[in-house]
Structure formats: structure tokens, C-alpha cells
C-alpha positions as CSV (number, residue, x, y, z in Angstrom):
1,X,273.6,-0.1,218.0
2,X,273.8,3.4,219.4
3,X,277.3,3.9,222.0
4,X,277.2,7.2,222.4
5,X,276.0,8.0,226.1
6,X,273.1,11.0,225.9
7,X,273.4,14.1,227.0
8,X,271.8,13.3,230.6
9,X,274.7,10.3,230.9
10,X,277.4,12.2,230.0
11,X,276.6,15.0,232.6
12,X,275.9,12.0,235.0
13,X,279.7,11.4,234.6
14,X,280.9,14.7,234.9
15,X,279.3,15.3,238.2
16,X,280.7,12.3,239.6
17,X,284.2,13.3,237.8
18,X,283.9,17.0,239.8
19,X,282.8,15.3,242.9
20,X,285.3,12.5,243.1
21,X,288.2,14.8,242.3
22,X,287.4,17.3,245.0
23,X,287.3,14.2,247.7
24,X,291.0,13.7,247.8
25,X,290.8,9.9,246.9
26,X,294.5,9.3,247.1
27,X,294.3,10.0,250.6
28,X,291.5,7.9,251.0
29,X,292.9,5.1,249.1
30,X,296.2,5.4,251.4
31,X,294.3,5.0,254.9
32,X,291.7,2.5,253.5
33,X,295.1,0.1,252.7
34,X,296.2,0.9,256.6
35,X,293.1,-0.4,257.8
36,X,291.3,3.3,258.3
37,X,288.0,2.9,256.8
38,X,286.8,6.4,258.5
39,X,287.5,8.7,255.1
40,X,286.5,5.7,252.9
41,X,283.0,5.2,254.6
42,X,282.6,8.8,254.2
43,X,282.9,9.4,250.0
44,X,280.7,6.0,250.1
45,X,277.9,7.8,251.7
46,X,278.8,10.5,248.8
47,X,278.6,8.5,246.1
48,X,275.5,6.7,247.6
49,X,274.0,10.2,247.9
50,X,274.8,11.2,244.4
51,X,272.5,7.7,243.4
52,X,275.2,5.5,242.3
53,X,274.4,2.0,244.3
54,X,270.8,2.8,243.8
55,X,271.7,2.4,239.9
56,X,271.9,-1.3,240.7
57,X,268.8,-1.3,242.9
58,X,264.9,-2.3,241.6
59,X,262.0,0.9,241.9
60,X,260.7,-1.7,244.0
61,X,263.4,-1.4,246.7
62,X,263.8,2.2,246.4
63,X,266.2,2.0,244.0
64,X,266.2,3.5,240.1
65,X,267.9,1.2,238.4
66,X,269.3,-1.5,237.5
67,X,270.6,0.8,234.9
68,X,273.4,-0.6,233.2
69,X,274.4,2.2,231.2
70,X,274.2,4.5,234.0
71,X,276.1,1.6,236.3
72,X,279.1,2.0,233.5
73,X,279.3,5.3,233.2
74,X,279.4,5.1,237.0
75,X,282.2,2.9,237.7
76,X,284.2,3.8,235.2
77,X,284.8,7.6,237.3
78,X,285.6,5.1,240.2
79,X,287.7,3.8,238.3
80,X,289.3,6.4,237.3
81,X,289.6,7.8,241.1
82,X,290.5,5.1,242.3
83,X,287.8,4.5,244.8
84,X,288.6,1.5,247.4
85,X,286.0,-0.5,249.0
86,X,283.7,-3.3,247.7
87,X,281.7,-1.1,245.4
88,X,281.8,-4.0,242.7
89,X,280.4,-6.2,245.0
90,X,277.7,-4.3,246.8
91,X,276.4,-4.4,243.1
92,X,276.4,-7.7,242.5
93,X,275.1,-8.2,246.1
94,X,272.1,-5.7,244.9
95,X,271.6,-7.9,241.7
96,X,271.8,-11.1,243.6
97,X,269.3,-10.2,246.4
98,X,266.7,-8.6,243.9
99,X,266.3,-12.0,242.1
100,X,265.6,-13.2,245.6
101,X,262.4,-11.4,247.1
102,X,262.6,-13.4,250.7
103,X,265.3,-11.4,251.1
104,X,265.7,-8.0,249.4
105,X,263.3,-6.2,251.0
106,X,266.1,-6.3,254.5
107,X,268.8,-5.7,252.2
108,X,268.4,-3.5,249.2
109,X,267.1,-0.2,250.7
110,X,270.2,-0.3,252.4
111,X,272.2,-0.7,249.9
112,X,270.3,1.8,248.0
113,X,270.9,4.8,250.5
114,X,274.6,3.8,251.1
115,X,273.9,2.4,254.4
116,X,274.9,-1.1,253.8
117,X,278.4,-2.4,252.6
118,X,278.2,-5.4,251.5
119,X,281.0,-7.8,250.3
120,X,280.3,-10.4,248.5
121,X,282.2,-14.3,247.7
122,X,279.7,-16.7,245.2
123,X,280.4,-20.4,244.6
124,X,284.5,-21.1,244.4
125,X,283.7,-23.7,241.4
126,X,282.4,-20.9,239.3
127,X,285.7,-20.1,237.0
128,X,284.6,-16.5,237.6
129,X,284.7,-16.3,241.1
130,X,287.7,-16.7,243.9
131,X,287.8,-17.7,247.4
132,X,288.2,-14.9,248.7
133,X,285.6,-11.4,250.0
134,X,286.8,-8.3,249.2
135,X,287.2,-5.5,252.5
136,X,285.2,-8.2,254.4
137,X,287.1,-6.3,257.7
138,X,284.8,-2.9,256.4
139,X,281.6,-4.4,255.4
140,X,278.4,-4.5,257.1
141,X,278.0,-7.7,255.9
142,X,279.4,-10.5,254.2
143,X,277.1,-12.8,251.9
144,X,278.2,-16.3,250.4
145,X,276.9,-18.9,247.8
146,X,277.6,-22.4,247.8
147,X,276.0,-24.4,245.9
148,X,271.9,-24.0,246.3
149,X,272.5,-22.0,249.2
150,X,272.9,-18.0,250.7
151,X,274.2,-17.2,253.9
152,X,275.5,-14.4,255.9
153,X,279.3,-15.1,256.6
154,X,279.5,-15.3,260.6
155,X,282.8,-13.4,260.2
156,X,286.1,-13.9,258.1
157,X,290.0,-14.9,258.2
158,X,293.2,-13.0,258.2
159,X,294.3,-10.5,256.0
160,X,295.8,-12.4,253.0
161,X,298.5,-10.6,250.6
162,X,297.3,-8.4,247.8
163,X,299.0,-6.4,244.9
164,X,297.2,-3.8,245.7
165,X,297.3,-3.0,249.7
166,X,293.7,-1.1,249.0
167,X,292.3,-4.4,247.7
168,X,292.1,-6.5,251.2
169,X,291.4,-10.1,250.6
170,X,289.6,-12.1,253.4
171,X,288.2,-16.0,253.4
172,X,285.1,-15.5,254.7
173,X,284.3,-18.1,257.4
174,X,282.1,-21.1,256.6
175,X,278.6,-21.4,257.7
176,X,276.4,-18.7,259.2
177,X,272.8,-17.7,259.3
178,X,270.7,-19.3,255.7
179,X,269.1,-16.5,254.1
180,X,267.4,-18.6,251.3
181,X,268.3,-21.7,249.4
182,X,267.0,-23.7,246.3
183,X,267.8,-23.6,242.9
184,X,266.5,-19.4,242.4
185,X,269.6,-18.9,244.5
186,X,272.3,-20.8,241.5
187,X,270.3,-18.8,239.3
188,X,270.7,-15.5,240.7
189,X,274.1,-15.8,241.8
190,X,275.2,-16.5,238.1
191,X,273.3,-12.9,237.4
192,X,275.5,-11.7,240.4
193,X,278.4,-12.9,238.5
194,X,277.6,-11.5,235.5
195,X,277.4,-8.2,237.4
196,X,280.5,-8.0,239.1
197,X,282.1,-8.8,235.8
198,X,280.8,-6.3,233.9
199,X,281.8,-3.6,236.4
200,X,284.7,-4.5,237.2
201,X,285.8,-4.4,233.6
202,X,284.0,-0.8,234.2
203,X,286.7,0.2,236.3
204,X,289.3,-1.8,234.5
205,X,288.6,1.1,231.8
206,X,288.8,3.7,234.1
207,X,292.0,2.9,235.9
208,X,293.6,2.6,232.5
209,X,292.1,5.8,231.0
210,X,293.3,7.8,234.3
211,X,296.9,5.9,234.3
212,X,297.5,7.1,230.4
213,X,296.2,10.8,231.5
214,X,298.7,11.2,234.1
215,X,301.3,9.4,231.9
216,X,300.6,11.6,229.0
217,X,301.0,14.7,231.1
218,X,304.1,13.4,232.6
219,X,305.5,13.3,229.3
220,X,304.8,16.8,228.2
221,X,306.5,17.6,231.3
222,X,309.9,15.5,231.7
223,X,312.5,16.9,229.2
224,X,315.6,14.9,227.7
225,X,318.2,16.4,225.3
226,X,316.5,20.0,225.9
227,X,312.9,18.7,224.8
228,X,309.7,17.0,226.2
229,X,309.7,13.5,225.9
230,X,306.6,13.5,224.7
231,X,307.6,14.6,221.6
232,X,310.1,11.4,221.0
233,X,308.6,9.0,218.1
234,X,308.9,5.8,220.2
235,X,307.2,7.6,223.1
236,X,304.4,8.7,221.0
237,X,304.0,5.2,219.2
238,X,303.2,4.0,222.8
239,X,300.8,6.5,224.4
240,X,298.9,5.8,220.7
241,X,299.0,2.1,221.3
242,X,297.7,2.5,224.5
243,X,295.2,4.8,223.8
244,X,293.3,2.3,221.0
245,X,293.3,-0.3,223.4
246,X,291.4,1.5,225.9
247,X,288.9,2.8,223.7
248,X,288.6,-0.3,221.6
249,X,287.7,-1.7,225.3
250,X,285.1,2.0,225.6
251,X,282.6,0.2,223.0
252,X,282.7,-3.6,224.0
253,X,281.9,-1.9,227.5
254,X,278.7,0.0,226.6
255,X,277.4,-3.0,224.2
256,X,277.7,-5.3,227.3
257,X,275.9,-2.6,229.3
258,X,273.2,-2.9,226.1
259,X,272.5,-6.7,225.6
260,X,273.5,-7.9,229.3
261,X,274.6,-11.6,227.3
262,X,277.1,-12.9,229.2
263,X,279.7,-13.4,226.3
264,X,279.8,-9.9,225.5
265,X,280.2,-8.8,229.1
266,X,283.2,-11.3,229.1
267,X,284.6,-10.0,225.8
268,X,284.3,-6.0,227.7
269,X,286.1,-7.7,230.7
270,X,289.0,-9.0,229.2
271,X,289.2,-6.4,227.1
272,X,288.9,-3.5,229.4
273,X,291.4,-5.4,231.7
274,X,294.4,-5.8,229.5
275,X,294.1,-2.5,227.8
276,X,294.4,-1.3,231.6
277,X,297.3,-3.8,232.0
278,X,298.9,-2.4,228.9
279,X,298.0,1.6,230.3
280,X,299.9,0.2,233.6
281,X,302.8,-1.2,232.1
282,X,303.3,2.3,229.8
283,X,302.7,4.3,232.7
284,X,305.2,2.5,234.7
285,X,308.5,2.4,231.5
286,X,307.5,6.2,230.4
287,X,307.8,7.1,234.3
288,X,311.0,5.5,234.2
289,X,312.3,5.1,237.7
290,X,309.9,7.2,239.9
291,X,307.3,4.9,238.4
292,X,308.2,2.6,241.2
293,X,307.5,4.7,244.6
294,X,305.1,4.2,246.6
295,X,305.3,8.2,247.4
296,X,304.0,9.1,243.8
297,X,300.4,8.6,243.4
298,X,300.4,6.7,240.1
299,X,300.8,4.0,242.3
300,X,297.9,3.6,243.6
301,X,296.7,3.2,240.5
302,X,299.4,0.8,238.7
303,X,298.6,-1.5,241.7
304,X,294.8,-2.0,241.0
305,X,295.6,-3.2,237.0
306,X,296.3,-6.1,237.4
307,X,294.2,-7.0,240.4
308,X,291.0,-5.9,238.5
309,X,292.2,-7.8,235.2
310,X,291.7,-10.9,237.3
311,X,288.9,-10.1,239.5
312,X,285.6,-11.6,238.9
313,X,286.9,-13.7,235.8
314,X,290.4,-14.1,234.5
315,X,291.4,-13.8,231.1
316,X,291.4,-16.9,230.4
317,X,287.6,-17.6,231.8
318,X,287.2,-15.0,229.6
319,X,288.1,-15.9,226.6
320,X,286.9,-19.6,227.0
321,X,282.8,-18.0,228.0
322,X,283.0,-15.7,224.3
323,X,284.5,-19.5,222.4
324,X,282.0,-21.6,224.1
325,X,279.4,-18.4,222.9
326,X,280.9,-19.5,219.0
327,X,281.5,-22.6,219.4
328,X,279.7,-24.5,221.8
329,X,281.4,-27.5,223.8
330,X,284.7,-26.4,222.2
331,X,287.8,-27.9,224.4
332,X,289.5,-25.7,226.3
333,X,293.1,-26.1,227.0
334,X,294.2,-26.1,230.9
């Protein structure tokens, strides 16, 4: 199985690199958690411009995609910006809708041009999926499985508390208009799962691979006893450690984005998220006490880790989908 992206990919991902880092995305980030979506609205129409959410969008629906390579290479440069919004689940809301013709052709041209945000809350009894819709106050819409059924959320709850203040959590509000029903709509929300998972292990990656880039340059910086820290043994030992678990993640990523099976994209998702968990963690010791402010920008990265590591499947749903892939019916403990 080939991993290595081609050469059209990887300049794919250096664009988005060049044209993330020139938007200021700490900024961003800061007045999307204060309830400003104004700057965050705007790099989504930039990144909707430079094709990303048509990645996930059917020729059909004036999309390109779905792409799944592409859609990694993709969201790991979110990730690794820290780009807030619901651009995991205007995906999954792309991948759900296609499966569903009745309704894509409102929806997915939208979504395609950048028009449409879209946030997104499937069935609660699915392990992989939680009760709540992600920036429901900043999307256009809000769409809901339960059960058999697909509807547009008439509006949502309070605020609820997050980690991460640039990850807003809403309930969205029962009922609303039916957009389809039957079993299709089960079926294509599992897909949507699937989806959401796999890029949000995307970012995962690309949270973690930023958080050991700044940490690693930190270190070459901070001197102790007349010398960079950096150069300590124990400080090395734990930038390496780090470093192999993100890119033992890199190839469990891009074999998910190969065989779509939903095993493997749980194996990239746990993986992805703990080695950013892990990234987080180092980041936050080898920073020592400045680690902790929210003034430093690092923060806004060591507060999505852990969020993302449980988004959209926790570890342990994880783990339990690639054992019941080995063994089936295997018993799970609580």
C-alpha cells in the first residue's frame, strides 16, 4: 500500500500551509471562543475558495471529491492552524446528504462553495456520537438523526462548558422540519459517522504535529545552566517519544483515507488522538509554567487535544470497533 502523498497532494498542503499561516488564525480562534464569528466566517469562505469542503462533495453536486486523501491532507493543515468552526461536521453533513438524493441537491452546492455551515448531531445511541452540535450558534444550519429520521434542528440550547472555549457545545432542540426518513437515512448517517471520525483524527494529527513544532522550538530557545534545554537527554527522550507517536499515527491516517473500513478509520482515530494528547501533555511540562497562560498561543492548541481525542468516537469506542473487526462479538468491558 503506497502512503506517500504525490507530488500534486503534497503541494495541495503546502498552499493551504501558506494560506492558513498568513490568516492570523490565533486571532481568529480568540474571537470565534467570544462569540465573534465575523473573522471566522471569513478564512471559511477562504478555505471553501481554495476547494477544501468541495473535497467532500460528489461531481454531481459541484463538488470534486469525496477525496479522502485530499480530505486528510486537508484537515490535517486545519489542524495544525487551529481552524475553529464545524469544519468536521459540514463533512460529514456533505457525506450524509450525498447518500440521500431528496435532499442534496438544496444542500451540497452550498456546502461546496462555502456558503453553507452546517453542524451536525447523529443518533445519541451511536457510541460515536454525543449529544451535543458543534458552533450550532454560527451555522446556517443544524441537521439531526434519530433513529430512521433527518431533520433540520428548529434552533438549539445554551452554551454548555467546553475545554476548549473555541469548541462551543449546543443541544440542538428536538423536532423540526423532516428532511427524509427510512432506513437510507441509518445507513447514511453511519457513513456520516465514519467521516467525521476520520477527520477528526485528521486534525488530531495536526494539532499534535503543530504543538511538538512549537515545543521543539521553544526548547532550542529556553536556556538552563548556560545551555538550551533542548540539548538535555531527558528533554530529548521526550520530543523523540512524541515525535513516533505522531507519525506512527501519519500512516494509520492515510491507510484509513485508502480502504474507508471502518476499523481502520477507528484505529487512525485513536491513534491520531492520543499521540496529540501525548504532543499536549509535552508541550505543556517542556513549557514549564508559561505552558499554562491563556496569553501564550500554545494554548489554543493544548485546549483542542483532548476535545478532539474524544470527538466523534472515544478511545474506548475505538478500540472496542478495531476488536469487534478481529474478533467478532467479543465482550467489551464497561
Amino acid at each position: 500500500m503506497r502512503f506517500l502523498l504525490d507530488a500534486e497532494q503534497a503541494e495541495f498542503g503546502r498552499t493551504l500551509d501558506r494560506m492558513l499561516a498568513a490568516a492570523g488564525t490565533p486571532g481568529v480562534v480568540r474571537a470565534w471562543a467570544a462569540g465573534d464569528h465575523g473573522p471566522g466566517r471569513a478564512l471559511w469562505s477562504r478555505i471553501a475558495e481554495a476547494g477544501v469542503f468541495a473535497l467532500a462533495v460528489p461531481e454531481a453536486y459541484d463538488g470534486v471529491g469525496p477525496l479522502p486523501v485530499e480530505l486528510a491532507v486537508a484537515y490535517v493543515e486545519l489542524g495544525r492552524h487551529a481552524v475553529p468552526g464545524p469544519v468536521v461536521e459540514t463533512a460529514a453533513a456533505a457525506t450524509l446528504l450525498g447518500e440521500l438524493p431528496s435532499v442534496a441537491k438544496e444542500w451540497l452546492p452550498r456546502i461546496a462553495s462555502g456558503e453553507a455551515v452546517v453542524s451536525l448531531r447523529l443518533d445519541e445511541a451511536d457510541a460515536f456520537c454525543g449529544p451535543y452540535a458543534l458552533d450550532a450558534d454560527a451555522a446556517d444550519a443544524v441537521i439531526t438523526v434519530s433513529g430512521d429520521e433527518l431533520r433540520l434542528a428548529p434552533g438549539h440550547g445554551p452554551l454548555q462548558a467546553s475545554a476548549d472555549p473555541a469548541r462551543r457545545l449546543f443541544r440542538p432542540l428536538d423536532g423540526g422540519e423532516l428532511l427524509a426518513s427510512g432506513p437510507a437515512v441509518r445507513e447514511a448517517a453511519a457513513q456520516a459517522a465514519d467521516r467525521a471520525a476520520f477527520l477528526t483524527a485528521a486534525q488530531s494529527l495536526g494539532v499534535g504535529l503543530e504543538l511538538l513544532h512549537r515545543t521543539v522550538e521553544y526548547t532550542k530557545q529556553r536556556m538552563q545552566f548556560g545551555t538550551p534545554i533542548g540539548s538535555f537527554q531527558a528533554v530529548k527522550h521526550r520530543l523523540a517519544d512524541t515525535l513516533l507517536a505522531l507519525e506512527f499515527a501519519r500512516p494509520l491516517l492515510f491507510g484509513a483515507a485508502l480502504s474507508t473500513a471502518p476499523a481502520d478509520i477507528a484505529a487512525a482515530k485513536v491513534t491520531a488522538g492520543e499521540a496529540a494528547y501525548t504532543a499536549a501533555r509535552t508541550a505543556l511540562q517542556l513549557h514549564g509554567a508559561i505552558g499554562y497562560t491563556e496569553e501564550l498561543d500554545l494554548s489554543l492548541w493544548l485546549r483542542k487535544a483532548r476535545p478532539l481525542r474524544d470527538a466523534w468516537g472515544t478511545p474506548g469506542a475505538c478500540r472496542a470497533r478495531v476488536l469487534d473487526a478481529q474478533v467478532p462479538g467479543l465482550q467489551h468491558a464497561p
